[in-house]
N, C-alpha and C positions, 0 to 999 in steps of 0.2 A: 645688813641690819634690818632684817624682818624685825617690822612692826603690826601691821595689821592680817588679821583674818582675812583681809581681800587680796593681800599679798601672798599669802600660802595657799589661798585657793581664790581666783576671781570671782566675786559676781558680775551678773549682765548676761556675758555669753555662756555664762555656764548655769545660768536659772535653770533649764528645761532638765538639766541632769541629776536635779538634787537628790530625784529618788531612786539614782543609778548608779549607785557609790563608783563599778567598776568604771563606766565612762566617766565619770566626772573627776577620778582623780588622774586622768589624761589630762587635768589642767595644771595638777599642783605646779605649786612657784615658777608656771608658765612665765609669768611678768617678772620674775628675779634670775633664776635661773635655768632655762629652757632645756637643759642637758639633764635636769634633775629627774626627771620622768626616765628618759632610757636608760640612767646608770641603776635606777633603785631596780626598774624592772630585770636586767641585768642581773644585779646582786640576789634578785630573789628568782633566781631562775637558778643560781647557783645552789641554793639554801636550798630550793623544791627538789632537787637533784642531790643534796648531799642528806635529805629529810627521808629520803627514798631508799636509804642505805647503799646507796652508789658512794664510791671514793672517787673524791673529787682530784685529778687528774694532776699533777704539783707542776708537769711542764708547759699544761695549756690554759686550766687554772688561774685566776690573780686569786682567788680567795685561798686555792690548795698554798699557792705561794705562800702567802701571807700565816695562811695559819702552821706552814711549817717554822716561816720566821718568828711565831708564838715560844716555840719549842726554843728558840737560843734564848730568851728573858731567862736571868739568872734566879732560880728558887723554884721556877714555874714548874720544871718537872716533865713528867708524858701527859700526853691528854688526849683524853678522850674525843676525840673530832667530832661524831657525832653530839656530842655534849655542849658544843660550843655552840651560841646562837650566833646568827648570820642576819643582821638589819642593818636598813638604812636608818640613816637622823640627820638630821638639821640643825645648827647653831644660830640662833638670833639675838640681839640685845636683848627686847622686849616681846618675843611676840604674844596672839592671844586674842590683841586690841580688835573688838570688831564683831557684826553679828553672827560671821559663820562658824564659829568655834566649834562647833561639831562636825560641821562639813572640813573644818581645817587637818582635823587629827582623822576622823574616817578616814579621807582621800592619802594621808600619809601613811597609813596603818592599813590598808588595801594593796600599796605598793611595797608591801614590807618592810614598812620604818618600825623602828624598835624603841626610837627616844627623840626627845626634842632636848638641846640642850642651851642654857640660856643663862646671862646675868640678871633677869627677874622674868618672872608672867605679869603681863599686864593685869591677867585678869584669873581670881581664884577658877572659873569657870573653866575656861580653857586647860589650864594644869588639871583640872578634874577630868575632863575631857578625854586628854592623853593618857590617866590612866586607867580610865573605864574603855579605852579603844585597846588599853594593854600595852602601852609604851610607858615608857619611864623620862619623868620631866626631871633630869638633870638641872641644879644649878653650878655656875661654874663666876668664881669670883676674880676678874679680870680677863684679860685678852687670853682666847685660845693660845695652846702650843699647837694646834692644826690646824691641817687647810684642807682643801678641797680634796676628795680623790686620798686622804690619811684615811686610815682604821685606826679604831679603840679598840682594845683590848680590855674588859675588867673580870679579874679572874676570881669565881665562886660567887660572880654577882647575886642567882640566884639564893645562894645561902645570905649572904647581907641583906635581901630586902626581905626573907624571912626575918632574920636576928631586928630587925628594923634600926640598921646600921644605917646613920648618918652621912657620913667620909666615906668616898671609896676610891682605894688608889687603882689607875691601871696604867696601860701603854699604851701610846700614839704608832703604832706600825707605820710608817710611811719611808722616806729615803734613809733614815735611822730610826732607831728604836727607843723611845723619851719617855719616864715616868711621868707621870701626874697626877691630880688629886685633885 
């Protein structure tokens, strides 16, 4: 339950960094979740590597894995791998609250986050933040159907946030495979 901007990115020991986006977001959700940093950096070593037009490997792979598991979702079709986008994001109740709202969505969007997803933003600022950093501030009404280490799946997101579609349904990829909305 990320609430505050000091939670997603500290101040104090991370002042001297602010105008280093790369080092500083070697802190995000240091104080919540400390494994956050090497799995996004991870994820986006995968992305930089499938962005490159390398095929990404299905038996060594979690993302090859995963996005072949895209392909058994019933209606979904072939797809285009390249076309699929590859980010990290975060679920918090609230978060937002706080002065670093810009250093909070920088350092996540430097690590290759793609959204933050949340039952409200504290603050219109922050939601603005995420998407002028170019992440998509998902609301979500109740308790996740994921956890940690799940992928989302939303398929032709890009064409909904053109149509400025509202609702978007997709999948929780994790130990099974669970629609959502």
């Amino acid at each position: 339950p990320v609430t505050t901007t000091d939670e997603l990115i500290p101040s104090g020991e991370t002042s001297s960094y602010r105008s280093n986006p790369i080092r500083l977001a070697e802190f995000t959700l240091s104080r919540k979740d400390p494994n956050y940093v090497p799995k996004a950096k991870a994820l986006r070593v995968d992305a930089v590597f499938r962005d490159k037009g390398k095929k990404l490997p299905v038996d060594t792979s979690e993302i090859g894995r995963v996005l072949n598991r895209v392909t058994e979702i019933e209606g979904i079709g072939t797809i285009n791998f390249p076309d699929v986008g590859i980010g990290s994001t975060i679920f918090a109740i609230k978060p937002g609250d706080g002065s670093a709202r810009e250093q909070a969505a920088s350092c996540q969007r430097v690590l290759g986050g793609w959204a933050n997803i949340a039952n409200e933003y504290a603050t219109k600022r922050y939601r603005s933040n995420l998407i002028n950093w170019g992440m998509i501030p998902f609301l979500l009404d109740g308790k996740p159907k994921f956890g940690t280490d799940d992928y989302i799946f939303i398929p032709d997101i890009r064409k909904k946030i053109e149509n400025k579609e509202l609702l978007f349904n997709g999948y929780v990829i994790g130990s099974e495979i669970l629609p959502i909305q």
